[in-house]
C-alpha positions, 0 to 999 in steps of 0.5 A: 213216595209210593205209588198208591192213587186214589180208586186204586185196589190194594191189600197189605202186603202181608195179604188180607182182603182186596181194598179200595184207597178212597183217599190219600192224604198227608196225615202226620200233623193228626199222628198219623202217616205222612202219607196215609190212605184210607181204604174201604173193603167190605168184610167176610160178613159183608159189613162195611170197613174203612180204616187209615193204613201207612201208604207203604205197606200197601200194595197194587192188587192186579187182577189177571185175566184166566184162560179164553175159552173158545165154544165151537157150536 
């Protein structure tokens, strides 16, 4: 079982744009994914994407914060 939860941001694992799993679901009785997620993203047009992916080949993105930078005044 993988590790993706809903409200999690993803992207496949062969990169693509960051995705927001809005749900997670056993699938396979309609020919899907045991364990699908369907993702919402917003694409390079700002248009609105929501499609089914296989939970496997999905990825956690983690953001990491940049260097602080200090201002003396």
């Amino acid at each position: 079982m993988s590790e993706i939860k809903k409200g999690m941001v993803v992207r496949l694992k062969s990169g693509g744009p960051k995705m927001s799993v809005v749900r997670i679901s056993d699938y396979s009785e309609d020919g899907g994914p045991e364990e699908g997620a369907v993702c919402s993203w917003f694409d390079e047009k700002n248009k609105h994407e929501e499609k089914l992916f296989d939970a496997t080949i999905l990825e956690e993105v983690i953001e990491r914060p940049g260097p602080l930078t200090v201002t003396r005044a």
